[in-house]
Backbone as numpy.savetxt, mean C-alpha at the origin, in Angstrom:
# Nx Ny Nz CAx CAy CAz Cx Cy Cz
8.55 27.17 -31.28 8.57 26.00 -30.39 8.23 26.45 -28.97
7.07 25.71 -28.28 7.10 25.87 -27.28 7.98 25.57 -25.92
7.82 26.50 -24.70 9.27 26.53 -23.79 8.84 25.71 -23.17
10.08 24.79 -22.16 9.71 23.96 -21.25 8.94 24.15 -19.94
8.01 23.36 -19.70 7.09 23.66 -18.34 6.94 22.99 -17.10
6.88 23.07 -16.07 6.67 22.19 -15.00 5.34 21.95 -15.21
5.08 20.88 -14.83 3.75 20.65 -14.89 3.08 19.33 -13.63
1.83 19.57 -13.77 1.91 18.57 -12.17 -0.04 17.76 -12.45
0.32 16.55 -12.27 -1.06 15.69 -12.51 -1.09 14.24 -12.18
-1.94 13.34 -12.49 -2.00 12.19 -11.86 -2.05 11.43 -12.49
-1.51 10.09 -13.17 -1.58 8.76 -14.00 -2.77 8.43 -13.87
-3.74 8.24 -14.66 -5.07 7.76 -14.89 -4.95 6.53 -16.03
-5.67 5.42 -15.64 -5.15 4.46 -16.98 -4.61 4.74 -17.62
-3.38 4.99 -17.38 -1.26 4.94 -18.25 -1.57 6.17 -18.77
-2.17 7.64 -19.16 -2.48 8.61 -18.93 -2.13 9.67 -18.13
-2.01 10.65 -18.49 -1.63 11.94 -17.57 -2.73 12.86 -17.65
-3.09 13.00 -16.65 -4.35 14.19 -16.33 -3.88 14.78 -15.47
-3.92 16.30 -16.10 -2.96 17.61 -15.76 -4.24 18.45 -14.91
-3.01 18.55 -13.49 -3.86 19.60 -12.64 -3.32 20.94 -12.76
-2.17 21.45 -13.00 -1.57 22.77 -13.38 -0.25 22.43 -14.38
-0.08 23.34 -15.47 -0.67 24.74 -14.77 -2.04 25.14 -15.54
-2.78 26.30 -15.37 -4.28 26.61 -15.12 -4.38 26.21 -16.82
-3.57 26.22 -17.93 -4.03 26.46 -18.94 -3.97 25.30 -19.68
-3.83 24.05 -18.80 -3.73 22.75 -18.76 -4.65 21.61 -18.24
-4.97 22.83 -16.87 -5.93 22.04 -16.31 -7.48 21.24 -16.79
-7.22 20.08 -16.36 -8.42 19.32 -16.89 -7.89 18.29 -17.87
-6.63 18.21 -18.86 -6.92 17.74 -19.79 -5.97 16.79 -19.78
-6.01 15.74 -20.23 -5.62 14.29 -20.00 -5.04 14.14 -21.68
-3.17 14.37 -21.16 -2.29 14.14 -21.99 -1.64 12.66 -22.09
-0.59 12.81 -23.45 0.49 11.64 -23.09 1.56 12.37 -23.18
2.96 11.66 -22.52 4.01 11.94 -22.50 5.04 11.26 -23.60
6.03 11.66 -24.53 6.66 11.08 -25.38 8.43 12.27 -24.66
9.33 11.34 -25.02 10.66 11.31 -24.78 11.46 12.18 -26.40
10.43 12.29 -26.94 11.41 13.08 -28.59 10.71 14.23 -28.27
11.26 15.24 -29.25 11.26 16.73 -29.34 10.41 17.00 -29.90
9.20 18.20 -29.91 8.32 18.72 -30.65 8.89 18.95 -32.29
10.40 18.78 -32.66 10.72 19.18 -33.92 10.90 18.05 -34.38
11.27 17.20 -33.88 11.26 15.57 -34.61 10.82 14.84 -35.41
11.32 14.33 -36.38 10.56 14.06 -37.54 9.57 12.59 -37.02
10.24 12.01 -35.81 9.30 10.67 -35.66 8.22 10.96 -35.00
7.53 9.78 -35.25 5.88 9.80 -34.24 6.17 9.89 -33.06
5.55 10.50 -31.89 5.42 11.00 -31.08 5.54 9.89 -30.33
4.37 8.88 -30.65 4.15 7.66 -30.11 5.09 6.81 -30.41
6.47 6.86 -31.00 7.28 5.73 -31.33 8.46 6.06 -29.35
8.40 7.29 -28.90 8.97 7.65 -27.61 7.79 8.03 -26.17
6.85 7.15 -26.86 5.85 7.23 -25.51 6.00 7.17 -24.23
6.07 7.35 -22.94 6.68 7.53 -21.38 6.03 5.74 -21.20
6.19 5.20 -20.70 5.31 4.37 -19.95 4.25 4.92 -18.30
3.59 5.00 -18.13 3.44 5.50 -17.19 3.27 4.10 -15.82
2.81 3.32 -16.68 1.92 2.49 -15.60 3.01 2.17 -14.11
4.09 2.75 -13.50 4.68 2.56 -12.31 3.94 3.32 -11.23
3.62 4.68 -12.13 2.79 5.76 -11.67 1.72 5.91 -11.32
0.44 4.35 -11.53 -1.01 4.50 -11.88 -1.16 4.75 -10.56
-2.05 6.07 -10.80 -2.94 6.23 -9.59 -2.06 7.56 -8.39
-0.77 7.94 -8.79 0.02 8.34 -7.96 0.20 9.66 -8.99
0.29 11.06 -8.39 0.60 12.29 -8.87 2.05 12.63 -8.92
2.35 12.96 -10.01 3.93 12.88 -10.79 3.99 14.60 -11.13
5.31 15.14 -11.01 5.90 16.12 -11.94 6.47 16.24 -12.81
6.28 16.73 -13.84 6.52 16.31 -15.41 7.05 17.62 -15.65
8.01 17.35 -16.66 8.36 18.99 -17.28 8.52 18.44 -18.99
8.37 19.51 -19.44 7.71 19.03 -21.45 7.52 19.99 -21.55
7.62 20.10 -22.86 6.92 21.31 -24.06 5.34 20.71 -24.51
4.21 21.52 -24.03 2.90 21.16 -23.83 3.02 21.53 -25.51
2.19 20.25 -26.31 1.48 20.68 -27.68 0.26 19.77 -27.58
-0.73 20.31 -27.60 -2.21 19.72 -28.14 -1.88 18.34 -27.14
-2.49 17.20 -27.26 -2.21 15.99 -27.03 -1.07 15.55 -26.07
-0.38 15.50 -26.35 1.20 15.52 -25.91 2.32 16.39 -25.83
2.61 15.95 -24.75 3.93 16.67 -24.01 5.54 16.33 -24.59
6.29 17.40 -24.96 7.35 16.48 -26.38 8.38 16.88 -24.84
9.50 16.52 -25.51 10.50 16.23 -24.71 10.30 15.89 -22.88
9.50 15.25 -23.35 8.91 14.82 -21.31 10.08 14.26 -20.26
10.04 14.66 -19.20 10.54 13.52 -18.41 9.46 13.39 -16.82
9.63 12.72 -15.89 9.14 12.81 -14.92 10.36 13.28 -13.95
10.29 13.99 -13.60 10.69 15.27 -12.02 11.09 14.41 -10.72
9.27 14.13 -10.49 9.73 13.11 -9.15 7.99 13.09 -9.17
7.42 12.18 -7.46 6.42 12.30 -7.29 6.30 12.31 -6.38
4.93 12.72 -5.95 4.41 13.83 -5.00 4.68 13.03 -4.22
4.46 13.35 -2.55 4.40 12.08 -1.38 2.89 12.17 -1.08
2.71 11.58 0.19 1.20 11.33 0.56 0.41 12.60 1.16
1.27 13.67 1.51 0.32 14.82 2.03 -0.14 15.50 1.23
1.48 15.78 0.13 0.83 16.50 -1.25 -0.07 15.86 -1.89
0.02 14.66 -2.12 -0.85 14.43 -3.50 -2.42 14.36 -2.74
-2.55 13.82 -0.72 -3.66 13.81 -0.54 -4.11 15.29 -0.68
-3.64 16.21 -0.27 -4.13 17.39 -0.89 -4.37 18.35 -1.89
-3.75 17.92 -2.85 -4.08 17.70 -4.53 -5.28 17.36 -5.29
-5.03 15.88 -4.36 -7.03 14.92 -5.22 -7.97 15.47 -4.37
-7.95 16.59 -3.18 -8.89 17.07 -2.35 -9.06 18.30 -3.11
-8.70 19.18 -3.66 -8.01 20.37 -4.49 -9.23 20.05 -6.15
-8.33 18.82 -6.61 -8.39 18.69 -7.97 -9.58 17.98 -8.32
-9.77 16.88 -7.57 -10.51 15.45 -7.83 -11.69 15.70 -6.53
-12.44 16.87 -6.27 -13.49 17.16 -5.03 -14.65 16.50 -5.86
-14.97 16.46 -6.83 -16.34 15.60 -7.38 -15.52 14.58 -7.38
-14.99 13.88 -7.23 -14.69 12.26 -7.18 -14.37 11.82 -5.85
-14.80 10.44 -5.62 -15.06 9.75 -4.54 -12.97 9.56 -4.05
-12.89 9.93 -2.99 -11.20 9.98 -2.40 -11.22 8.51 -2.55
-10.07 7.89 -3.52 -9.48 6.39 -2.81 -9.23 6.25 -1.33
-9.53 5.40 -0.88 -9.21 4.93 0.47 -7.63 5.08 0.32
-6.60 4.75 1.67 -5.40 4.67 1.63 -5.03 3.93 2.82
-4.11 2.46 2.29 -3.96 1.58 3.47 -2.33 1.89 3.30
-1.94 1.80 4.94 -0.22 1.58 4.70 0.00 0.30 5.18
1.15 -0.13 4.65 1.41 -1.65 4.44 2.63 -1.37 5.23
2.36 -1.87 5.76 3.99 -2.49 7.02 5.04 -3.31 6.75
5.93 -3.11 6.01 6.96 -4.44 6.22 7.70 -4.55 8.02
6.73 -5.67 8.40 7.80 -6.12 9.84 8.87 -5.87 9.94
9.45 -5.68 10.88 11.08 -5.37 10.82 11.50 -4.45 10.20
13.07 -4.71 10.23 13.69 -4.58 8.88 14.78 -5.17 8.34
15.97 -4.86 7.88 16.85 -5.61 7.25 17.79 -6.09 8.21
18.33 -4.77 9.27 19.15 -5.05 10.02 18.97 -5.80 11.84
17.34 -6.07 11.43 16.30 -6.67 12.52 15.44 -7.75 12.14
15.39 -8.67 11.81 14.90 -9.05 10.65 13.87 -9.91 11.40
13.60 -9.57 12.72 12.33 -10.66 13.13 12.93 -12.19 13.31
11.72 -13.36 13.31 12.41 -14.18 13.51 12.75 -15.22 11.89
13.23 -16.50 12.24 14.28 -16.59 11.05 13.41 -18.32 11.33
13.31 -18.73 10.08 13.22 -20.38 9.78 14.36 -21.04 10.05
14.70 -21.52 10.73 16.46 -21.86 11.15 17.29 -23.23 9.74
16.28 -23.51 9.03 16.55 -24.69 8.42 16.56 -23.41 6.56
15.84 -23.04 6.52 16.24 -22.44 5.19 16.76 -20.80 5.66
16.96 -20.39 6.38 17.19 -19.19 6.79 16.84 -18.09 6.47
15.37 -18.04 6.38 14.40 -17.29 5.74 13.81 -16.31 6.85
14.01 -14.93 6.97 13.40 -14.38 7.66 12.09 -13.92 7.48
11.43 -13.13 8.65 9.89 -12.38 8.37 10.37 -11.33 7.58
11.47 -10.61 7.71 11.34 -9.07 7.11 11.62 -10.01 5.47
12.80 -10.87 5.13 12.46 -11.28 3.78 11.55 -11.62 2.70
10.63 -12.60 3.66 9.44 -12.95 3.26 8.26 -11.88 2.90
8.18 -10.83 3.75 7.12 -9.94 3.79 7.45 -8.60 2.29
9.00 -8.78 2.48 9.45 -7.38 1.78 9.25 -7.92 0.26
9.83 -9.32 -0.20 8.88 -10.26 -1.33 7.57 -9.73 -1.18
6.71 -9.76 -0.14 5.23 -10.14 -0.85 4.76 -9.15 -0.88
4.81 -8.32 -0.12 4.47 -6.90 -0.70 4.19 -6.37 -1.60
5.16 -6.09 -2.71 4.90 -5.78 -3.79 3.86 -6.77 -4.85
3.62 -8.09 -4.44 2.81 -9.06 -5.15 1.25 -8.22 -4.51
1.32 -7.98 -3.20 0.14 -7.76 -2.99 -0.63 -6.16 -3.50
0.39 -5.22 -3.81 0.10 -3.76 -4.15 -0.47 -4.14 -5.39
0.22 -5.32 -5.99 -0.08 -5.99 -7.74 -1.96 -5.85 -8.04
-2.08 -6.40 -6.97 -3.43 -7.29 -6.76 -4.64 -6.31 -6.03
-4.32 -5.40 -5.23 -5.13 -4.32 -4.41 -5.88 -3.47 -5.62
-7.36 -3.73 -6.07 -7.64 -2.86 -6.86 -8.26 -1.95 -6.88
-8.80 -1.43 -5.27 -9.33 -0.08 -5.22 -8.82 0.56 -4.13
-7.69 0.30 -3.79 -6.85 1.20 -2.25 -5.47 1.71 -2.82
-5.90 2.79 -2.48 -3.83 2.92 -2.19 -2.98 2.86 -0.91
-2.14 2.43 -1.70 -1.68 1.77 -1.01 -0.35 2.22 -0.43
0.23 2.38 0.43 1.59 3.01 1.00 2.17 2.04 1.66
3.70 1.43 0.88 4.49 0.63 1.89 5.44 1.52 2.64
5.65 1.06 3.61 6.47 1.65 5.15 7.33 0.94 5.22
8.56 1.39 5.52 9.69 0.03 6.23 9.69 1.04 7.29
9.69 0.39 8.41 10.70 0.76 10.03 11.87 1.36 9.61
11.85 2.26 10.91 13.18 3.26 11.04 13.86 2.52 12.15
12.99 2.77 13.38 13.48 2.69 14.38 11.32 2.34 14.56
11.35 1.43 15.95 9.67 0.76 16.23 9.50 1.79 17.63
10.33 2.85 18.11 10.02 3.52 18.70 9.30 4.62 17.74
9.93 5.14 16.94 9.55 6.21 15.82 8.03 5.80 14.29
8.03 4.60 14.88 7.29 4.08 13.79 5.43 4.42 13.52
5.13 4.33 14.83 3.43 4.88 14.93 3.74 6.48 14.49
4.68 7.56 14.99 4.72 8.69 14.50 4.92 8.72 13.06
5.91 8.02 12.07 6.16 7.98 11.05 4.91 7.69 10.51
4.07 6.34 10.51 2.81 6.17 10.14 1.52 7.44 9.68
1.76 7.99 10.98 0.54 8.92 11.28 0.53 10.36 10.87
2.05 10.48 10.29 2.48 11.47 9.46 1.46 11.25 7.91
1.52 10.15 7.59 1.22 9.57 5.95 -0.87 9.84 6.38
-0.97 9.81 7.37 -2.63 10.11 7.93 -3.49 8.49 6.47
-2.99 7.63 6.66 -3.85 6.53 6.18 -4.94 6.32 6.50
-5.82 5.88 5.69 -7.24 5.18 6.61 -7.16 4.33 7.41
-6.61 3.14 7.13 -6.05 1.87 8.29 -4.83 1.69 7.62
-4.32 0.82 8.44 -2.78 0.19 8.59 -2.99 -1.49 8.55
-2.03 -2.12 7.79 -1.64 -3.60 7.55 -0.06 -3.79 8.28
-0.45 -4.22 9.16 1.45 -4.59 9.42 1.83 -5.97 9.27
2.34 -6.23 8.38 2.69 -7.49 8.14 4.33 -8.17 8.74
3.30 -9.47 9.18 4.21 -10.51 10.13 4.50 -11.66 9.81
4.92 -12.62 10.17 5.22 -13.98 10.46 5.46 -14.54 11.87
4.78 -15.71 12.61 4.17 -15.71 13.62 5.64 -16.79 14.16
6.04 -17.13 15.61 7.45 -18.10 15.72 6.69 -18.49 17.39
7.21 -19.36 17.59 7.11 -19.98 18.76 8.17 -21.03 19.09
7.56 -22.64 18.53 8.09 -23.74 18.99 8.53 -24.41 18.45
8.55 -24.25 16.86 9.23 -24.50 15.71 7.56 -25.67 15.16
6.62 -25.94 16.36 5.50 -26.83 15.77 4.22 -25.96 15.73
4.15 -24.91 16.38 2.93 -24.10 16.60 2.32 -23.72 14.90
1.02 -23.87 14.80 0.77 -23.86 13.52 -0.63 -22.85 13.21
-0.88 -21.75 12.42 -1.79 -21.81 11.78 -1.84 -19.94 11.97
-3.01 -19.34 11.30 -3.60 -18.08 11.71 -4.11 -17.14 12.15
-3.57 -15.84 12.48 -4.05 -15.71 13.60 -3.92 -13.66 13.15
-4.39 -12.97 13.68 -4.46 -11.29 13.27 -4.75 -10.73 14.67
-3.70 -9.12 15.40 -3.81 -9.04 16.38 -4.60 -7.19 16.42
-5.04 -7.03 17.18 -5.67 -5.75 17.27 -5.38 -5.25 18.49
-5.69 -3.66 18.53 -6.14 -2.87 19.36 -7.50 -3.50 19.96
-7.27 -3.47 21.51 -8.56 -4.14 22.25 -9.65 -2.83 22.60
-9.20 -1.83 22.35 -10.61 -0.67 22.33 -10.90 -0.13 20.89
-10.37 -1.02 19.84 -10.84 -0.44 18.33 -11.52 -1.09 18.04
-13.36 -1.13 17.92 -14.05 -1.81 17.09 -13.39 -2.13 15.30
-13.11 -0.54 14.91 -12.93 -0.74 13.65 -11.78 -1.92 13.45
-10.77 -1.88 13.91 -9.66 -2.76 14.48 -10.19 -4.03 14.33
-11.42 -4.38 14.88 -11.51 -5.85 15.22 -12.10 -6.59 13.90
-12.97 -5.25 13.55 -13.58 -5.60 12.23 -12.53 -6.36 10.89
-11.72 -5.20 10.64 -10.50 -5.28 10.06 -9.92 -6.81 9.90
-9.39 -6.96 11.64 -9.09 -8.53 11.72 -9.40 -9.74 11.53
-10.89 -9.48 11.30 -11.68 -10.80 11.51 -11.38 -10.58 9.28
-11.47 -9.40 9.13 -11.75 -9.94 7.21 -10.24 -10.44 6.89
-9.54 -9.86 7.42 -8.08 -10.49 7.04 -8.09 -12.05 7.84
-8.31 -12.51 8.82 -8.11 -13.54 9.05 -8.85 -14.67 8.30
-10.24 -14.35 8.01 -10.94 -14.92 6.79 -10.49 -15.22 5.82
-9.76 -14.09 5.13 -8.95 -14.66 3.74 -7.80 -15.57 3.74
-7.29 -15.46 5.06 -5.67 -15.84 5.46 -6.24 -17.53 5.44
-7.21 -17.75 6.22 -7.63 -19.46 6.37 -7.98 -19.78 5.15
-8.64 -19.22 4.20 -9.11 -19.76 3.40 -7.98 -19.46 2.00
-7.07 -18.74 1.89 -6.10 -18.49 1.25 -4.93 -19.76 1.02
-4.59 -19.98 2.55 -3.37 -21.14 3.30 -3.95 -22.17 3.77
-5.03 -22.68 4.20 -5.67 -23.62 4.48 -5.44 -24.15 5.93
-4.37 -22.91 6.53 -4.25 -23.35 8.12 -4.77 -23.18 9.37
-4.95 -23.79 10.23 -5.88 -23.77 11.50 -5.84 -22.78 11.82
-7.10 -21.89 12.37 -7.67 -20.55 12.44 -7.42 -20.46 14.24
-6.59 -19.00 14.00 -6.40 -19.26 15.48 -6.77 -17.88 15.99
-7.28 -17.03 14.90 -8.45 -16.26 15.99 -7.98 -15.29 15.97
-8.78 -14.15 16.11 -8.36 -12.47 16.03 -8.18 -12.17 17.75
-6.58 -11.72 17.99 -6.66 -11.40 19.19 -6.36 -9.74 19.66
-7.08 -9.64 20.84 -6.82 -8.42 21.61 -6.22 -8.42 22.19
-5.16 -7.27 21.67 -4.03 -6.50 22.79 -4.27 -5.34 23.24
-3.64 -4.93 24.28 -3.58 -3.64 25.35 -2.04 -3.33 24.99
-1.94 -1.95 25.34 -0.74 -1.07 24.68 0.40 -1.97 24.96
0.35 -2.74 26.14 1.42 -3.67 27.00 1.63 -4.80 26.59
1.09 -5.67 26.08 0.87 -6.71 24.87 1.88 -6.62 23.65
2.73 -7.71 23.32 3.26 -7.72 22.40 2.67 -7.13 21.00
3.18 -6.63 20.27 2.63 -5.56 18.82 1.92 -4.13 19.56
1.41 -4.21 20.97 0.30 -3.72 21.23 0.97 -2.28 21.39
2.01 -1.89 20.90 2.72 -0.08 21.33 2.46 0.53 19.68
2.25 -0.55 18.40 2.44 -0.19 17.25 0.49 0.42 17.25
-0.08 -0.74 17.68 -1.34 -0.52 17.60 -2.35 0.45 18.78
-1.58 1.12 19.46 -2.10 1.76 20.80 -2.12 3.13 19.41
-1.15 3.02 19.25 -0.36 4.62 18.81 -0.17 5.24 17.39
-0.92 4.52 16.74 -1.33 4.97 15.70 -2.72 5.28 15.71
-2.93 6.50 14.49 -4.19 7.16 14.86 -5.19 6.61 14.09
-4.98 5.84 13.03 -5.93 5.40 12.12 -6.22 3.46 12.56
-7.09 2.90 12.34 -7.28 1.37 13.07 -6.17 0.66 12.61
-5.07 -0.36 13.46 -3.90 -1.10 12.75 -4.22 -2.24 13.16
-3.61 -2.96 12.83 -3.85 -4.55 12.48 -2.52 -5.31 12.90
-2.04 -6.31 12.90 -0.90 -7.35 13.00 -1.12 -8.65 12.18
-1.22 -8.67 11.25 -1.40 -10.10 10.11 -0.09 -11.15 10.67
-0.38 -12.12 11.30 0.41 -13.21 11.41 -0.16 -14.38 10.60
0.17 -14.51 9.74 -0.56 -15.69 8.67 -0.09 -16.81 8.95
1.35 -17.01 9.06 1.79 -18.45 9.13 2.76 -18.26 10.33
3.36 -19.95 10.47 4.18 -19.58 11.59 5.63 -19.96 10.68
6.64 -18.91 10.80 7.21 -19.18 9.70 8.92 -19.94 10.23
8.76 -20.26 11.67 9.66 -21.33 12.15 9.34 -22.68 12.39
8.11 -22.92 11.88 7.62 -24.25 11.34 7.77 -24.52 10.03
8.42 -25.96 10.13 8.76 -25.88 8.76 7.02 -25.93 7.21
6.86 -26.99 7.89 4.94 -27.00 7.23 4.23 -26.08 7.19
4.34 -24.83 7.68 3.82 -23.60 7.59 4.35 -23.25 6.62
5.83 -22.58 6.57 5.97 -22.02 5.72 6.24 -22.58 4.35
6.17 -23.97 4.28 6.25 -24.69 2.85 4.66 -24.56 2.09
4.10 -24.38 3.02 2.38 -24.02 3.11 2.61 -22.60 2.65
3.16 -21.98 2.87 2.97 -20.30 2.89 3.33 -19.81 1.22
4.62 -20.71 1.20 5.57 -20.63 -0.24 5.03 -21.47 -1.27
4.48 -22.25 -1.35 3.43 -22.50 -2.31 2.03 -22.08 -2.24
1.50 -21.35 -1.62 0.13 -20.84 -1.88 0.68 -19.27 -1.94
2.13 -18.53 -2.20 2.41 -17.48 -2.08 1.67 -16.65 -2.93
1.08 -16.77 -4.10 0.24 -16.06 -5.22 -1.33 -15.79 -3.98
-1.88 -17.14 -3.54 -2.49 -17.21 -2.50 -2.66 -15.84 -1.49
-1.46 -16.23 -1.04 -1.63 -15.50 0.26 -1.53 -14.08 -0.25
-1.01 -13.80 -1.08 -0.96 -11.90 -1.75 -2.51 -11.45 -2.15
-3.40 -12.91 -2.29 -4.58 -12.51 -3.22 -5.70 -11.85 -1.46
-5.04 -12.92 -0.91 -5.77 -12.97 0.39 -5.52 -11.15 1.00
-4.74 -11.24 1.13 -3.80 -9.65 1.79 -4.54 -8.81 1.32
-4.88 -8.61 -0.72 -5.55 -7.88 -1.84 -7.15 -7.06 -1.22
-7.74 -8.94 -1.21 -9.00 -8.86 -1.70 -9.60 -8.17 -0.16
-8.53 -8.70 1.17 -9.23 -7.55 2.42 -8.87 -6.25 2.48
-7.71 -6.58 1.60 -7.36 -4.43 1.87 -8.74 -3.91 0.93
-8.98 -4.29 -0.01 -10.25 -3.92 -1.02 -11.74 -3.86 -0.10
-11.95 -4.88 0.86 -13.13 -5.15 1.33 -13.06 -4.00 2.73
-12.14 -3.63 3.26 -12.04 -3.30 3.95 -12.01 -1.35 3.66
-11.43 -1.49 2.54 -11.96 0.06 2.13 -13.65 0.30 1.80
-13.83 -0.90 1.44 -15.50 -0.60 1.22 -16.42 -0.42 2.53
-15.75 -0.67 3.73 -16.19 -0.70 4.54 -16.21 0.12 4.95
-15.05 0.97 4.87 -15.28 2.58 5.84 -15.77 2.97 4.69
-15.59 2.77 4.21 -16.56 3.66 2.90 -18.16 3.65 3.27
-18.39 2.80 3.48 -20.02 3.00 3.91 -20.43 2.99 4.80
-19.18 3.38 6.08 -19.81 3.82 7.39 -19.24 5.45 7.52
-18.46 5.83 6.39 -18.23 7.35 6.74 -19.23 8.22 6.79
-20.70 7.76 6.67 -21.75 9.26 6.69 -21.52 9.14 8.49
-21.61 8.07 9.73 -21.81 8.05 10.56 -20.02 8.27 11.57
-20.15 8.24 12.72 -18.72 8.66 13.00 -18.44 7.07 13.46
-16.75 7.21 13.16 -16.24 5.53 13.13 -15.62 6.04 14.72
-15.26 4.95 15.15 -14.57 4.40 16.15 -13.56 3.30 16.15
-12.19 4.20 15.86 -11.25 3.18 15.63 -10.46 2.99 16.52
């Protein structure tokens, strides 16, 4: 019987493709939960992988042919390792883009609040999030919660993303209505960014377009977006202390995740085909 191994690779359609160790490398296993001596099918204790797609995992198993018998998963990599892994492992393949996703706020800050259902931004956003990672089909994707919004552009810029999504909910007068995405006022790439997310956001929610705006470091959002190194964004989609906004927001909610999706997608294609030339973000 073979001894147990660490082993280290990346979920490929619900799949494990093994980068070490060397006598492994290359070959695209499955994982099963029973013992190499077991009288059952291998496949009756199959791993699921799909939590994992796309993300590099540590596995330890007894390697036989095909499959890995007594598997479990270890843990998984974070964003420096694994980006330096698929740079390592995956150099003939095109790098996924990598967007980080912002949840506004956080729990114990929660932004502002619908005063009639008592629905905050950090609630709303920390929901849709995960609908929208659902739907993103060629980015990866990294959600962030806030520590502290002093520490937060450093935390970001640690993860070295291609661009940044920070997601909001917009408050004023309890009547102010419609869409709107805020930028860095010396990031072309920035502006670009804003205008595709605000596109989807109108045509997603159906609410009055209120325009991609420029901020300076001094500008409200404008310390998140000065100070990060990769182009960031401010998605204010709705105004979510109106009540018609956000009844707007919560029924087109499948909507608005598709909207969030289809620009994080368009928007990787974009640096994608301006990386032969140098960007300016």
């Amino acid at each position: 019987m073979s001894s147990i191994e660490q082993i280290f690779g990346m979920v490929r359609e619900g799949e494990y493709f093994v980068f070490a160790p060397r006598h492994l490398e290359g070959k695209t296993v499955k994982l099963t939960t029973h013992g190499e001596q077991d009288s059952r099918p291998p496949e009756s204790g199959k791993i699921d992988l799909s939590e994992y797609e796309g993300k590099i995992i540590e596995v330890s198993g007894n390697d036989s042919g095909d499959w890995i018998y007594s598997a479990r998963v270890v843990e998984e990599a974070g964003p420096v390792l694994s980006d330096f892994l698929k740079k390592v492992f995956l150099k003939d393949e095109v790098r996924q883009k990598r967007c980080a996703l912002v949840i506004g706020h956080k729990k114990e800050s929660p932004g502002a609040i619908n005063k009639n259902s008592d629905l905050s931004e950090y609630q709303f956003n920390e929901k849709l999030a995960p609908m929208i990672e659902q739907k993103v089909k060629n980015t990866g994707i990294h959600r962030v919660y806030r520590k502290t919004y002093a520490t937060l552009p450093g935390d970001i810029n640690e993860l070295d993303p291609d661009f940044i999504v920070s997601m909001h909910c917009n408050a004023y007068n309890g009547s102010a209505s419609g869409s709107e995405v805020l930028y860095y006022h010396r990031s072309p790439m920035g502006k670009e960014i804003a205008g595709i997310l605000l596109e989807k956001f109108v045509s997603g929610l159906g609410l009055p377009d209120r325009g991609i705006i420029a901020c300076s470091a001094e500008d409200r959002g404008g310390y998140l977006l000065r100070y990060t190194k990769a182009p960031c964004v401010i998605a204010e989609p709705f105004f979510i202390d109106n009540d018609n906004d956000l009844e707007r927001a919560m029924k087109n909610l499948d909507h608005l995740a598709e909207a969030y999706a289809v620009a994080i997608d368009e928007v990787s294609n974009l640096i994608e085909t301006e990386e032969d030339g140098s960007i300016d973000v």
